[in-house]
C-alpha positions in Angstrom: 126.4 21.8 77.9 130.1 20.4 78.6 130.7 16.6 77.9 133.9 14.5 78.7 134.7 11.7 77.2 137.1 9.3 78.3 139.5 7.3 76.7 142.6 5.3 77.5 143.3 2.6 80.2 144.1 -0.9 81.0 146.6 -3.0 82.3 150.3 -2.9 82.9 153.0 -4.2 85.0 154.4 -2.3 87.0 157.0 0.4 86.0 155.2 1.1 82.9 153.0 3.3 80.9 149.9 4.5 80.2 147.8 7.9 79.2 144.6 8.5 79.5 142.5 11.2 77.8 139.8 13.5 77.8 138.2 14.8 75.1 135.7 17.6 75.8 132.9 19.6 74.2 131.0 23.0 75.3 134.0 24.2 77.0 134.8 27.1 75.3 133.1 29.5 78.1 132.1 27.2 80.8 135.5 25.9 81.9 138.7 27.5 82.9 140.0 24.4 85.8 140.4 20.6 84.5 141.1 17.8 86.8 142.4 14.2 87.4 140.7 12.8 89.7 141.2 8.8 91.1 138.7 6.4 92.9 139.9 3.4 95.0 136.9 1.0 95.9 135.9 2.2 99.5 137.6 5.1 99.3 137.2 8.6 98.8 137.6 9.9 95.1 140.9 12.2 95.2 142.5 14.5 93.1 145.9 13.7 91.5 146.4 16.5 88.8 144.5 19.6 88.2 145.2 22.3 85.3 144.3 25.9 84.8 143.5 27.7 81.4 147.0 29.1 81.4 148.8 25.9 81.3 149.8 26.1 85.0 149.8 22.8 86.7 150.2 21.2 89.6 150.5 17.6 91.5 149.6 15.7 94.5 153.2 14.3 96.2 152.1 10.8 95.0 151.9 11.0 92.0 154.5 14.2 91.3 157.5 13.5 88.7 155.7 10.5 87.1 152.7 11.4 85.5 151.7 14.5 83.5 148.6 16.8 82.9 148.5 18.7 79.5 145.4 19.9 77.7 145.4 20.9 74.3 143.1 23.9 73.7 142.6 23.4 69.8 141.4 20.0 70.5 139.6 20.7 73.7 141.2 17.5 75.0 142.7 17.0 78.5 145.6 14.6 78.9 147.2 12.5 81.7 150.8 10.7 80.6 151.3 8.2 83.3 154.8 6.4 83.6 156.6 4.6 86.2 153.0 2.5 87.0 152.7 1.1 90.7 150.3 -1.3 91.9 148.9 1.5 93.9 147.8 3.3 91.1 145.6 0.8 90.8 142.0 2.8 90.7 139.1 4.2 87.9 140.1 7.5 86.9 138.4 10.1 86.4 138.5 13.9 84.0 136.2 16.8 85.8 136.2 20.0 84.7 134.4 23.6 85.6 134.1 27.1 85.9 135.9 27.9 89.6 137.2 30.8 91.4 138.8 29.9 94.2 142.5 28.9 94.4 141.9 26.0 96.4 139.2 24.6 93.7 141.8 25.2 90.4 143.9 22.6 91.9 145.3 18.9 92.3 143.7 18.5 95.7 140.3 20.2 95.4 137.5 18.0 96.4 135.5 16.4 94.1 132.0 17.4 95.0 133.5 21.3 93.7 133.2 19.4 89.9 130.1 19.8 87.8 131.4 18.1 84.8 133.0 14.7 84.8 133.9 12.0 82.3 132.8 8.0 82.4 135.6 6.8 84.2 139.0 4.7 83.2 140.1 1.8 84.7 143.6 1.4 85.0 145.4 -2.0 86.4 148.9 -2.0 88.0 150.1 -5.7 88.0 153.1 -6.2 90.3 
């Protein structure tokens, strides 16, 4: 059974920094895509960040050339460096990860119902 566990978080003024991680267990053979995914109150939970089991990564245009996905395999943990904050990343973010196939699923903008496994959740404040 896969777990993710969040940590990471809080509140920052804008322009600054914060990373988030996601330390997972049961992965070994279930999981091959890993995901950042964000939640805005009344809004739809989106993909910002998604990374395969090569290493290959990619972005949504928001959110491109300021933050960062990395996992590290040994420690089965996912990772999201996130400089140059903006009160629009303002939202609870979320790790998901899974088995999946398609191309369109292994990536920053797949949809979030495709996810079996997700972690708790991160809150992460963007102060003007």
């Amino acid at each position: 059974q896969v777990q993710l566990v969040q940590s990471g978080g809080g509140s920052v003024q804008a322009g600054g920094s914060l990373t988030l991680s996601c330390s997972a267990s049961g992965v070994a053979s279930n999981v091959n895509c890993m995901n950042w995914f964000r939640e805005i109150p009344g809004k739809k939970r989106e993909g910002i960040a998604g990374i395969k089991g090569n290493g290959l990564s990619n972005y949504v245009d928001s959110v491109k050339g300021r933050f960062t996905i990395s996992r590290d395999n040994d420690k089965d943990t996912l990772y999201l460096q996130m400089n140059d904050l903006q009160p629009e990343d303002t939202a609870m973010y979320y790790c998901a990860a899974d088995r999946l196939d398609a191309p369109a699923d292994c990536n920053a903008r797949a949809l979030y119902y495709v996810y079996k496994y997700w972690g708790q959740g991160s809150q992460v404040t963007v102060s003007s």
